[in-house]
Z-matrix of the N, CA and C atoms (Angstrom, degrees):
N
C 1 1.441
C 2 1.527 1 110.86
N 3 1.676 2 116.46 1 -34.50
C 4 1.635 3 102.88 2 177.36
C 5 1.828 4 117.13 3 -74.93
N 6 1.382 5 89.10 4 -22.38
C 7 1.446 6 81.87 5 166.24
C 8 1.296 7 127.19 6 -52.41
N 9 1.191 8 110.80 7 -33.79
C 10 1.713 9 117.17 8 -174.54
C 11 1.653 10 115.56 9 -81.78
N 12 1.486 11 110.74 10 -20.04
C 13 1.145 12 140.20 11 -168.26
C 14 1.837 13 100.25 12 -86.89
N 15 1.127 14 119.58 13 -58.70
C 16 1.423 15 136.02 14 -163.76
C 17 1.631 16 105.86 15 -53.78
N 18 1.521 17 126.56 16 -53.08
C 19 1.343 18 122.16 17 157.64
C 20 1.413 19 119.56 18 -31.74
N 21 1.200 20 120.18 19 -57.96
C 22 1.769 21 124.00 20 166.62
C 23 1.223 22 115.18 21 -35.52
N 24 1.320 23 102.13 22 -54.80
C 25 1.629 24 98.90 23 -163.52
C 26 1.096 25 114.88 24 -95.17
N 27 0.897 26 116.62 25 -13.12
C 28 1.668 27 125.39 26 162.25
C 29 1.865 28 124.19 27 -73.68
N 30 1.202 29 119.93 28 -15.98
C 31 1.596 30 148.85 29 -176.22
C 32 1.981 31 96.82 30 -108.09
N 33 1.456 32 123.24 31 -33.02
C 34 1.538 33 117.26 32 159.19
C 35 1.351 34 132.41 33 -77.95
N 36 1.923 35 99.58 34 -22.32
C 37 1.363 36 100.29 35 176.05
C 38 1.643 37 106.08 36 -87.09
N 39 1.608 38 124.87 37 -21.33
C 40 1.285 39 104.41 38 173.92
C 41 1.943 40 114.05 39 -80.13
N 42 1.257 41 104.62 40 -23.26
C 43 1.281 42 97.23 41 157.82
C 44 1.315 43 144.74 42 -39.55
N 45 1.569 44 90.59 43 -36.53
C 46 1.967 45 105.49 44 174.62
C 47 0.876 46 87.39 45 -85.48
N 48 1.352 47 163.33 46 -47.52
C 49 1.401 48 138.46 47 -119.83
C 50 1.685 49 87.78 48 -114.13
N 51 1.200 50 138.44 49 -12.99
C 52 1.442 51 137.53 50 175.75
C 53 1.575 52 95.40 51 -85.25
N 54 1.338 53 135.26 52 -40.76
C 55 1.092 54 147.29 53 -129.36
C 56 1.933 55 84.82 54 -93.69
N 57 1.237 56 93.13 55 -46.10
C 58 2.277 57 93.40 56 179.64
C 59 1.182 58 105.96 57 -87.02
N 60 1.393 59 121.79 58 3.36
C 61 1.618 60 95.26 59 173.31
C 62 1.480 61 114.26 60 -93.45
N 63 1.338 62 89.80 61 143.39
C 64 2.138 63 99.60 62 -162.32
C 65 1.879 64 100.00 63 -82.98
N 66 1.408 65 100.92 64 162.36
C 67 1.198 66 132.47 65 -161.78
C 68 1.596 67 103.81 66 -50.45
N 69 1.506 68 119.99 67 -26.87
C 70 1.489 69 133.29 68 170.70
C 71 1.838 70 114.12 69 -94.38
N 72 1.082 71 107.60 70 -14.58
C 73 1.579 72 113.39 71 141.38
C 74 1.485 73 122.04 72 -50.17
N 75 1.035 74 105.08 73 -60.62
C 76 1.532 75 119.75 74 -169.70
C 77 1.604 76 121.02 75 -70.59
N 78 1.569 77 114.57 76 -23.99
C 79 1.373 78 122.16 77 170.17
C 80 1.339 79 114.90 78 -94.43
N 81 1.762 80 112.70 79 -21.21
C 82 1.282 81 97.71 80 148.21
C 83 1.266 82 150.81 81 -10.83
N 84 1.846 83 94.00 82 -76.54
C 85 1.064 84 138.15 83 -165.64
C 86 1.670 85 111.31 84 -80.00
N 87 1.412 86 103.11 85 -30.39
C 88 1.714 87 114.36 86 171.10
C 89 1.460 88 110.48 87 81.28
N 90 1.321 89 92.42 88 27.91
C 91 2.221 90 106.94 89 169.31
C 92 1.608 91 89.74 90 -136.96
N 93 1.728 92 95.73 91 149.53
C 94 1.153 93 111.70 92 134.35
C 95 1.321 94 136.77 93 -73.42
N 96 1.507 95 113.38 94 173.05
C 97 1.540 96 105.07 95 -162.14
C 98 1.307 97 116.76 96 -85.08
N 99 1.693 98 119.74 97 1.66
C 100 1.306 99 137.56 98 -163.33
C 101 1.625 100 87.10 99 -110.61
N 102 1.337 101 147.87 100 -40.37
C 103 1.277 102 140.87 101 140.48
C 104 1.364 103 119.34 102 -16.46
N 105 1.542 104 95.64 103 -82.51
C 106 1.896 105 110.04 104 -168.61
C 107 2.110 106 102.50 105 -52.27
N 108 1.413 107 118.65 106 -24.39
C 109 1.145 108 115.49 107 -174.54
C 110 2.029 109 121.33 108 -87.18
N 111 1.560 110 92.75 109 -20.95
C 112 1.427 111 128.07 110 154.35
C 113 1.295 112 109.80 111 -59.62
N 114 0.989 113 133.10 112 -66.70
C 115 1.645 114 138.04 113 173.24
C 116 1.809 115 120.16 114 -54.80
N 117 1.216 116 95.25 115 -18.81
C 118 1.644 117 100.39 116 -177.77
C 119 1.968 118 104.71 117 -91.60
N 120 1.926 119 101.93 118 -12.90
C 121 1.371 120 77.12 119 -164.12
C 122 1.698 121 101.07 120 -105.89
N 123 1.641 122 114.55 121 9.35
C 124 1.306 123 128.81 122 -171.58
C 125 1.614 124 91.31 123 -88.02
N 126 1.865 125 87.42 124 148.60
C 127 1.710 126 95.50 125 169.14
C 128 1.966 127 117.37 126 -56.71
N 129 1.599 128 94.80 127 159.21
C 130 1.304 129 117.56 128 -152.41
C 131 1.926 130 80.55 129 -75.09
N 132 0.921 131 150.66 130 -8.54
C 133 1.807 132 142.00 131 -161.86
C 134 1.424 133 102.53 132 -113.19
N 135 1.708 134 122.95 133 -2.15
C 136 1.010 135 90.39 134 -173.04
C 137 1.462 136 128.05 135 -96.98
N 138 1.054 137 126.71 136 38.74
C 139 1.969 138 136.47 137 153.30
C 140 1.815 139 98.01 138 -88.88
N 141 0.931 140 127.52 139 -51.87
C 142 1.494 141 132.59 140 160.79
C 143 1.576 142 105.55 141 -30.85
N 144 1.040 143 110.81 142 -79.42
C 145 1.664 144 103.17 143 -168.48
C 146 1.098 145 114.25 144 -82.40
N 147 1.594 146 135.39 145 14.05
C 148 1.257 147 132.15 146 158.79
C 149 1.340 148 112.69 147 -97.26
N 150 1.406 149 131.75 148 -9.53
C 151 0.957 150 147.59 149 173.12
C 152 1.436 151 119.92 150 -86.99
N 153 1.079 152 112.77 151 -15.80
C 154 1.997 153 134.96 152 -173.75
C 155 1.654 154 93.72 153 -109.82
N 156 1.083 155 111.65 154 -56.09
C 157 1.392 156 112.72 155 -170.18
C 158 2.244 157 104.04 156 -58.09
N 159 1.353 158 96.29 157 -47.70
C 160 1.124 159 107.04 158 166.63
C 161 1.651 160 129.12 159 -38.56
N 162 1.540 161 96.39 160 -47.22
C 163 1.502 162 106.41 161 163.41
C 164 1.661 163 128.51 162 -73.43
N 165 0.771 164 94.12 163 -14.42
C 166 1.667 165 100.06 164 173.78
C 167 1.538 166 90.46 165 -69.73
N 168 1.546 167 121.87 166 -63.42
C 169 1.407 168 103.15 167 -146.53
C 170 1.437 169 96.48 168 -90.35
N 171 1.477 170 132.70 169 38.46
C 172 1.266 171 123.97 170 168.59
C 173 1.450 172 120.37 171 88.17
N 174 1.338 173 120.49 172 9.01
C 175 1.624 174 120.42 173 -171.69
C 176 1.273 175 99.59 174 -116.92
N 177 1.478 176 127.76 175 136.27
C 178 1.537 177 124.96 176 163.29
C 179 1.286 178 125.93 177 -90.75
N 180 1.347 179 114.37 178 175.20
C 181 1.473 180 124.24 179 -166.64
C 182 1.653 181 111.34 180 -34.16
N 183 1.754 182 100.60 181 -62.15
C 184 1.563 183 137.55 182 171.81
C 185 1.455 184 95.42 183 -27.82
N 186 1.431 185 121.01 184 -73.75
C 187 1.701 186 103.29 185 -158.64
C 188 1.622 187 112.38 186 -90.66
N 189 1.484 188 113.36 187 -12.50
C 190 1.562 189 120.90 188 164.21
C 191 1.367 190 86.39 189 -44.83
N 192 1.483 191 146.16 190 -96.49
C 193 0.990 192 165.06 191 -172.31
C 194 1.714 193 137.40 192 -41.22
N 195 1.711 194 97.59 193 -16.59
C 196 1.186 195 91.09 194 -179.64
C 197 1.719 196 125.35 195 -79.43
N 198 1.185 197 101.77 196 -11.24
C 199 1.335 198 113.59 197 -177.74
C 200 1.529 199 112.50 198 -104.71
N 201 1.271 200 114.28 199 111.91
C 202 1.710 201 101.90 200 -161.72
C 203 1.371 202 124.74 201 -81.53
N 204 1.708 203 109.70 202 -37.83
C 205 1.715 204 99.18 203 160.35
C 206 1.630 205 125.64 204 -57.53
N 207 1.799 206 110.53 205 -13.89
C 208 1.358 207 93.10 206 -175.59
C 209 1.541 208 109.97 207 -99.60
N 210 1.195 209 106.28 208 -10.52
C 211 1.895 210 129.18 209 168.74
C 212 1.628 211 94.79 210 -56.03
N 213 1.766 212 122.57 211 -38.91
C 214 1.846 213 121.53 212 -159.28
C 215 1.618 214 79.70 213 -83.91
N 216 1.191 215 121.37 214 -21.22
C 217 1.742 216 103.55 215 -147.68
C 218 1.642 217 101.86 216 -116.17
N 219 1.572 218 105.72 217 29.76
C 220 1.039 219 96.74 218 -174.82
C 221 1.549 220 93.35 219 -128.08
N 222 1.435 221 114.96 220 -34.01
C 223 1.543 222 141.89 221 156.55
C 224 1.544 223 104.64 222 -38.68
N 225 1.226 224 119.50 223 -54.16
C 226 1.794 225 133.10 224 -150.78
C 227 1.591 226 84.44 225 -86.56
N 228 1.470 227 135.55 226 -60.63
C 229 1.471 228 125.60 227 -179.95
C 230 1.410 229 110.50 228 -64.68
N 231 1.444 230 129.75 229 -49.48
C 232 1.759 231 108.34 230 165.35
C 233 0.970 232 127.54 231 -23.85
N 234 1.610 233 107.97 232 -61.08
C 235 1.555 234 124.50 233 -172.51
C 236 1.297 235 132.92 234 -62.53
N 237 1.630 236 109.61 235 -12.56
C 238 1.098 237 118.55 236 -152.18
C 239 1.660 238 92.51 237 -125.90
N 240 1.884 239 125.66 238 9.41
C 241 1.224 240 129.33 239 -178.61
C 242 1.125 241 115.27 240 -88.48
N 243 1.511 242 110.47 241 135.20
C 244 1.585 243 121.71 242 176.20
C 245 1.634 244 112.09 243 -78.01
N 246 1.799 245 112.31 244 -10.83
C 247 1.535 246 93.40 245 178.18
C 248 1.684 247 112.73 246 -114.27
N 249 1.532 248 85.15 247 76.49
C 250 1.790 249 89.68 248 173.36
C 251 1.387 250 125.16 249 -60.84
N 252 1.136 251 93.90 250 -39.22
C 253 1.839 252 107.02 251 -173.67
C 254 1.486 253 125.78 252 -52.60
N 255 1.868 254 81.10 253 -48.12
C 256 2.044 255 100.69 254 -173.26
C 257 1.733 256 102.23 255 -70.68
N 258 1.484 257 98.30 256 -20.80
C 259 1.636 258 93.99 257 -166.56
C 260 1.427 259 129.09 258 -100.46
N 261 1.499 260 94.61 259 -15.56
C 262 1.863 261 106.62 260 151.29
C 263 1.879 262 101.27 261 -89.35
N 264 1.176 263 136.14 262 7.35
C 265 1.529 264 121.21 263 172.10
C 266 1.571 265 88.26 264 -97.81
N 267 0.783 266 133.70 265 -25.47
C 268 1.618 267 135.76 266 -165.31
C 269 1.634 268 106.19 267 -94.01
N 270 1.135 269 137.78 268 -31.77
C 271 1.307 270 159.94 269 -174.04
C 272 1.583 271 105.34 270 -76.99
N 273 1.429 272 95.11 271 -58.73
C 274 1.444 273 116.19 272 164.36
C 275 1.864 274 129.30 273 -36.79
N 276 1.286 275 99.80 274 -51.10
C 277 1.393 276 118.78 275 177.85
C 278 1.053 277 124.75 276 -44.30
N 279 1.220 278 132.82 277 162.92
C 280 1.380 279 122.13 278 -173.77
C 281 1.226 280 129.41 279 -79.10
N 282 1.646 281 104.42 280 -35.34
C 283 2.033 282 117.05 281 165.80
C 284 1.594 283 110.59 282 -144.29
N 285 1.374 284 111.23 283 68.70
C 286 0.870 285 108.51 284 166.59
C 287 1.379 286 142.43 285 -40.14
N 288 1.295 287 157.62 286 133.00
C 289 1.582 288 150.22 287 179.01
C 290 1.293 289 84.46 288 -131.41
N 291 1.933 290 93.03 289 170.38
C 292 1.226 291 122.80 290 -141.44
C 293 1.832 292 94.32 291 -96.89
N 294 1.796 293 128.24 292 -7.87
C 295 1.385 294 101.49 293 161.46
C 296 1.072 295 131.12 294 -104.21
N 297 1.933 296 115.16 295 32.94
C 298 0.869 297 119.17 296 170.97
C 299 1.770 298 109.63 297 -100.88
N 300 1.264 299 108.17 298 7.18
C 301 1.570 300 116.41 299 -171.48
C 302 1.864 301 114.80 300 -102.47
N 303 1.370 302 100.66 301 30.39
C 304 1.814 303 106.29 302 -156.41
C 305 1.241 304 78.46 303 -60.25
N 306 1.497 305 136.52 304 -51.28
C 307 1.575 306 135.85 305 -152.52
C 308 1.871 307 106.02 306 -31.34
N 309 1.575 308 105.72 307 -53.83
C 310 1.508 309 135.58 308 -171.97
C 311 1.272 310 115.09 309 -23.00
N 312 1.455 311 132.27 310 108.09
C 313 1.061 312 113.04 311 176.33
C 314 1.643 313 123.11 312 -78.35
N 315 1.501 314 102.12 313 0.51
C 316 1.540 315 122.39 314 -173.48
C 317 1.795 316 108.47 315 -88.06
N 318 0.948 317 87.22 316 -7.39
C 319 1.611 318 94.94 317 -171.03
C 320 1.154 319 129.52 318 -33.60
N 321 1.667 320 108.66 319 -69.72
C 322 1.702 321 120.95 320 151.55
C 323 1.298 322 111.12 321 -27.20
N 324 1.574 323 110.47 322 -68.05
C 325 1.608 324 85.28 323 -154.80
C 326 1.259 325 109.50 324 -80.19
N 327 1.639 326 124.34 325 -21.58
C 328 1.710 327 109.23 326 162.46
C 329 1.134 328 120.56 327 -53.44
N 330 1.386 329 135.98 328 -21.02
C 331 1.765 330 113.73 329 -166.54
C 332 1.475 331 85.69 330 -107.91
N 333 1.726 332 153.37 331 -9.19
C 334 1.065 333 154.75 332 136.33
C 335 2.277 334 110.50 333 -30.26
N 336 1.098 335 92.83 334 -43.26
C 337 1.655 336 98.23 335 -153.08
C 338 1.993 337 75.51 336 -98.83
N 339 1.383 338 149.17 337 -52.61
C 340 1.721 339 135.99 338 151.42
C 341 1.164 340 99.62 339 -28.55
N 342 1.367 341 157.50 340 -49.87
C 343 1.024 342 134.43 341 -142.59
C 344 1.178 343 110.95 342 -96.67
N 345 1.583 344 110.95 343 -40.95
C 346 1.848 345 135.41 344 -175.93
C 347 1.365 346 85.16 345 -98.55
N 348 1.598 347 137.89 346 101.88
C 349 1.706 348 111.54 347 149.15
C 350 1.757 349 92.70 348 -119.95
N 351 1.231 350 70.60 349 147.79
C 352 1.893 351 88.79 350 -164.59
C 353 1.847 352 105.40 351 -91.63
C-alpha cells in the first residue's frame, strides 16, 4: 500500500519545495512560478518524448535544447497534449517519420528547427 502512497508524497514534497522558492528563485531559473508548478503536474517522460519525437523529424537533443525558452515551450506543449496514446504508439514503431506525426503539437517548430539547425 505505501508503494502506491509514495508517488503522492513525493509530488507534495516537491510541491513545497517549489512553493518556498522566492520570486528571485524563479528568474533564476527563467520560469514563472505558475510554469515551474505546470511542470510538476505533467507526466514524468516528458523531456524523453520531446527529445524522441525530435528525432523523428531530424533535430537532436543539442538544438531541441539550445535555446531555452523554446526548450520551456516545447516541454509546456508536450505536457499539455491530449494525444498521448497515438504518440507513444508512433514513438514506439520501428521508423517512424515525421508525416506520420500530424497529431504533434510540436510539429512546426520541429520541422522549423530541421530546416534552420544551427
Amino acid at each position: 500500500m505505501f508503494d502506491r502512497i509514495r508517488p503522492l508524497l513525493h509530488r507534495l514534497q516537491e510541491v513545497q519545495q517549489v512553493s518556498a522558492l522566492s520570486d528571485r528563485d524563479f528568474a533564476d531559473l527563467g520560469l514563472s512560478r505558475h510554469q515551474a508548478m505546470d511542470f510538476l503536474r505533467m507526466p514524468r517522460d516528458i523531456d524523453a518524448r520531446v527529445i524522441a519525437m525530435g528525432k523523428v523529424f531530424g533535430v537532436p537533443e543539442e538544438d531541441l535544447k539550445r535555446d531555452y525558452e523554446q526548450w520551456v515551450e516545447l516541454l509546456t506543449t508536450c505536457g499539455h497534449c491530449t494525444d498521448r496514446a497515438i504518440c507513444a504508439a508512433t514513438l514506439a514503431g520501428a521508423h517512424p517519420v515525421p508525416s506520420q506525426c500530424t497529431f504533434c503539437g510540436n510539429r512546426d517548430s520541429f520541422a522549423h528547427l530541421a530546416a534552420h539547425p544551427h
